[in-house]
C-alpha positions in Angstrom: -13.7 14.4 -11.1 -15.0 10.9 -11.0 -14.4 9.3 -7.9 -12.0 6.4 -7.7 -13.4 2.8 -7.1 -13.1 1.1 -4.3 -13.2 -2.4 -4.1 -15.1 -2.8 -0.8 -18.0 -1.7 -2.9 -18.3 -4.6 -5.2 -20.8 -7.0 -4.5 -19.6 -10.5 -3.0 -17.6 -11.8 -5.5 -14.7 -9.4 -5.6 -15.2 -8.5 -2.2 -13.7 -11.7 -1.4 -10.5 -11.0 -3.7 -8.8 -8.2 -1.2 -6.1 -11.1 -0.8 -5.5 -11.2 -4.6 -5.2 -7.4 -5.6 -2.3 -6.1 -4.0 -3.3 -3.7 -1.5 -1.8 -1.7 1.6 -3.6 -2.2 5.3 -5.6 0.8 4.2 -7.2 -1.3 1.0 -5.2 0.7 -1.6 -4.1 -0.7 -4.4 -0.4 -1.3 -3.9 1.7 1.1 -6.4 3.7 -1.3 -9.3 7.2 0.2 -7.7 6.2 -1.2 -4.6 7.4 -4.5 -5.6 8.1 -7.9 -3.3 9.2 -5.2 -0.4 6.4 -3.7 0.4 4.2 -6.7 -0.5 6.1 -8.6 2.2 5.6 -6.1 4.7 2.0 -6.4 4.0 2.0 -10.2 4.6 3.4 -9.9 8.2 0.0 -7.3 8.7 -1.6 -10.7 7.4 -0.2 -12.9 8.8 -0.5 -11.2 12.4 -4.4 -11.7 11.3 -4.4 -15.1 12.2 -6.4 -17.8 10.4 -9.1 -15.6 9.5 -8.0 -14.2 6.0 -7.0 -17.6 5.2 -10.2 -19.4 5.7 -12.1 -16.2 3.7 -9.8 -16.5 0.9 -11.2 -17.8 -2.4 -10.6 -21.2 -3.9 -9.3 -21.5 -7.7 -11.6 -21.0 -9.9 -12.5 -24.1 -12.7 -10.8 -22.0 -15.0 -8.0 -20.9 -12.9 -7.1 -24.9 -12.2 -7.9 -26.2 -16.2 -6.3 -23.3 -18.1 -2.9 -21.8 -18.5 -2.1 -18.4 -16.9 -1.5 -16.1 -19.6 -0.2 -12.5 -18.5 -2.5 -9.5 -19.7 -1.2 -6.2 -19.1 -3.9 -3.5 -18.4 -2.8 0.1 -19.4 -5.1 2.8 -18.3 -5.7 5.4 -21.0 -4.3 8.9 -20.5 -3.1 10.2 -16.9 0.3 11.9 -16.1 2.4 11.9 -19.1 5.5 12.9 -18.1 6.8 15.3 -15.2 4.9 18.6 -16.4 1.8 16.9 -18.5 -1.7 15.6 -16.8 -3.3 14.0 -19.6 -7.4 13.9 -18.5 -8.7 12.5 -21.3 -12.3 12.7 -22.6 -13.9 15.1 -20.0 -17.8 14.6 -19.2 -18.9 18.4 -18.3 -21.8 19.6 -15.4 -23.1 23.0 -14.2 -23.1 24.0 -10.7 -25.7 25.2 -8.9 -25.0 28.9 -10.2 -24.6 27.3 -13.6 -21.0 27.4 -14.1 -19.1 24.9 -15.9 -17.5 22.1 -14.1 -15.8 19.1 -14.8 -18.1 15.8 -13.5 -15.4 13.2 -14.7 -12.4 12.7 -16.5 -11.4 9.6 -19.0 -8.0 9.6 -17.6 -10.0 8.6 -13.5 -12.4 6.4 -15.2 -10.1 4.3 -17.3 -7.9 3.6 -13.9 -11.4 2.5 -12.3 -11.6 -0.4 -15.0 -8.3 -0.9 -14.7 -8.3 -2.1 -11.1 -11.4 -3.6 -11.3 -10.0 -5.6 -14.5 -7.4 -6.6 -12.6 -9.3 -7.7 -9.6 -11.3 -9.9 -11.9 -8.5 -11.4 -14.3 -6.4 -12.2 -11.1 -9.4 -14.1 -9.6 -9.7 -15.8 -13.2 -5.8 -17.5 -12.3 -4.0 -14.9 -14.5 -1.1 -13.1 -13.7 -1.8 -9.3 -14.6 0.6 -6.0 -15.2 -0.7 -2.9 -14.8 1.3 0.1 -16.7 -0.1 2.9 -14.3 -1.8 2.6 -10.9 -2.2 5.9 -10.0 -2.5 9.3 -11.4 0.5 10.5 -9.7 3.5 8.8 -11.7 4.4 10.1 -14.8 3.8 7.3 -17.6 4.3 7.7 -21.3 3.1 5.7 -24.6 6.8 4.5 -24.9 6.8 3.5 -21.3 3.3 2.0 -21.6 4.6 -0.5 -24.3 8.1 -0.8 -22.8 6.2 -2.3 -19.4 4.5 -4.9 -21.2 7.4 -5.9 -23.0 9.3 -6.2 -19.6 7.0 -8.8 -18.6 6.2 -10.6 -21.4 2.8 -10.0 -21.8 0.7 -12.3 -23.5 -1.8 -9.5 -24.0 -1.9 -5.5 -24.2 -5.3 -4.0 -23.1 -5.6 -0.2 -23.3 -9.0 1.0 -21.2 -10.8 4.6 -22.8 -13.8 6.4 -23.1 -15.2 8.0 -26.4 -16.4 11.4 -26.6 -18.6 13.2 -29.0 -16.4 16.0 -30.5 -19.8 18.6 -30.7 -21.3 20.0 -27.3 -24.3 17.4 -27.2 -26.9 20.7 -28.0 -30.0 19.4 -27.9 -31.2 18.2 -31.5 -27.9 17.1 -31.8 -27.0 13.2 -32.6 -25.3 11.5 -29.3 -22.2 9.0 -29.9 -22.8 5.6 -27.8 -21.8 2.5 -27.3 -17.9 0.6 -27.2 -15.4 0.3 -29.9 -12.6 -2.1 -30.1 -9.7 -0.6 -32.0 -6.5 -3.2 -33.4 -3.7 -2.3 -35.4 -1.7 -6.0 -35.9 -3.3 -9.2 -37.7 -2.9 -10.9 -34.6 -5.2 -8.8 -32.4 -8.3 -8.4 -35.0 -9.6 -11.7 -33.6 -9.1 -10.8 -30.1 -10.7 -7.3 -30.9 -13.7 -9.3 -32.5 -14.3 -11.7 -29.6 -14.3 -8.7 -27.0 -16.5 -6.6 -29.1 -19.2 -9.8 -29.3 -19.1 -10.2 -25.4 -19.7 -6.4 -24.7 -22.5 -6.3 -27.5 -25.3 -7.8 -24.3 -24.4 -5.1 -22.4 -22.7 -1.5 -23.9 -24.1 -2.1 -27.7 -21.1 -1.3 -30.3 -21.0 2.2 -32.1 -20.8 1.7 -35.5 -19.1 -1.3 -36.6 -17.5 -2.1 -33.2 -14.3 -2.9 -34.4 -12.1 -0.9 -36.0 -8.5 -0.7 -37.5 -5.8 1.9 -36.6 -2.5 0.8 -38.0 -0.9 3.9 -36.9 -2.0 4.0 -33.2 1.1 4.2 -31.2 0.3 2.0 -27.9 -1.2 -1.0 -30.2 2.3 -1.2 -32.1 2.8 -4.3 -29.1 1.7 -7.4 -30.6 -1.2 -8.5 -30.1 -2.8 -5.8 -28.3 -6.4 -4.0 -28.5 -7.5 -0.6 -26.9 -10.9 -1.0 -25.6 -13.5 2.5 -26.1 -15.4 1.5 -23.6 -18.2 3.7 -24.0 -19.0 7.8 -24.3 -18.5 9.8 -21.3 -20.4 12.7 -22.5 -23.5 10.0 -23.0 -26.2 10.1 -21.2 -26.8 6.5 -22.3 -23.6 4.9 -21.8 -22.4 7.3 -18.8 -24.7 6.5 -16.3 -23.9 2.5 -17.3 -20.4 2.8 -17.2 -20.5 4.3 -13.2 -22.8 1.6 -12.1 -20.9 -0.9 -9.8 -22.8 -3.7 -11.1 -23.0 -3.6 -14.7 -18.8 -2.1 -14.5 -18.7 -5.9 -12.9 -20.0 -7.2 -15.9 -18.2 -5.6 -18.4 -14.5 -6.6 -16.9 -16.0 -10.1 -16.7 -16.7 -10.0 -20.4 -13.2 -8.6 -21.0 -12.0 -11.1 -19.1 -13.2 -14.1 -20.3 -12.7 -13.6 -23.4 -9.1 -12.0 -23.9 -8.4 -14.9 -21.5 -9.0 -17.5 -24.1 -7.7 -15.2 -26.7 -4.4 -14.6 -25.1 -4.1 -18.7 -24.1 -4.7 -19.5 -28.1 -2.0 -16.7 -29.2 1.6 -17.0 -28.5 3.2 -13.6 -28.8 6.6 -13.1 -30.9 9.3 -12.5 -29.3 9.6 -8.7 -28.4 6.1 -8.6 -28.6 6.3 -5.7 -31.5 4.8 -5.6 -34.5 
């Protein structure tokens, strides 16, 4: 399985956001039921710190202070889907040293990677953020996905994957790479287009880039886009998608541009289409 991030490891700049992710003492992220509770138990920890977190903390951003702060909700593809179902996803498949088949890493672990560190960087961008699972432990389903984002009004719905090529990858076989953006309401095709464009530098589109999927359940919330992010099973995109630095880069993209997307678009009430 593909181990989980931690923040810790990024470089500087979101090592300086364990204030804005909402953590536990042992630099977990905090659970979504935690809730004001637990969150204020972890400020007494803080605050029993001293001055010392407070002097490290970041300053607003430019953007933070000259934008609005639209609400994105960030939905991690796959995971538990209800009491009895794990849902892994796309799996990326190794051999062991006697040459058995194992599993390397799973969509469902890699998509909750992005997710937090999406979070991380949207929260340090001044938005406020939702995510619909932050764990693989809680049973969420598609309904549930879209229910949460209605709950909080989201200005935005972004749904994290990873592709996979549906043959084995034998060699002389063609390998699938490279991100897809996938939209299903008028409303999203732009935002779909202007995420596709910033990801083009750095995880080249397959295909087109951009497609529509008017029947895919978790973009019926309006607007919305689910981001491929790459192919797991690529030995292109793969070893990309696991490097700290350029998994940096790619939220940042994200970021900045479904941030202006979601400022310019005021969702409908409901936020169905």
């Amino acid at each position: 399985m593909c181990p989980r991030v931690d923040i810790k490891q990024f470089p500087v700049k979101l090592s300086k956001l364990t204030n804005v992710i909402p953590v536990t003492s042992a630099g977990r992220p905090l659970p979504l039921a935690a809730g004001p509770q637990i969150q204020k138990a972890e400020g007494g920890r803080q605050n029993a710190e001293g001055g010392m977190r407070k002097a490290m903390s970041p300053q607003p951003t430019a953007v933070a202070a000259a934008t609005p702060r639209p609400l994105i909700c960030i939905d991690a593809g796959h995971g538990k889907i209800d009491a009895g179902r794990y849902d892994p996803g796309a799996v990326r498949w190794s051999r062991d040293t006697q040459g058995r088949k194992q599993v390397e890493a799973t969509e469902s672990d890699l998509a909750l990677q992005y997710a937090y560190c999406l979070d991380a960087v949207l929260r340090e961008r001044g938005c406020r953020t939702q995510l619909t699972r932050a764990d693989q432990s809680k049973p969420c389903s598609l309904l549930q996905r879209i229910r949460i984002a209605r709950r909080a009004h989201a200005d935005l719905l972004i749904s994290l994957h990873l592709n996979a090529d549906p043959d084995d990858d034998k060699p002389g076989d063609p390998e699938g790479h490279g991100h897809e953006i996938l939209w299903r309401t008028k409303s999203s095709a732009p935002i779909a287009r202007a995420v596709s464009d910033a990801l083009k530098p750095i995880i080249p589109p397959h295909g087109a880039g951009v497609i529509e999927r008017p029947r895919l359940a978790v973009l019926a919330y309006d607007p919305s886009i689910l981001i491929e992010l790459g192919f797991i099973d690529s030995s292109v995109d793969y070893p990309a998608l696991i490097d700290v630095k350029i998994k940096l880069e790619i939220c940042e993209a994200i970021a900045k541009s479904c941030q202006l997307s979601a400022i310019s678009y005021q969702p409908q009430p409901g936020g169905m289409a």
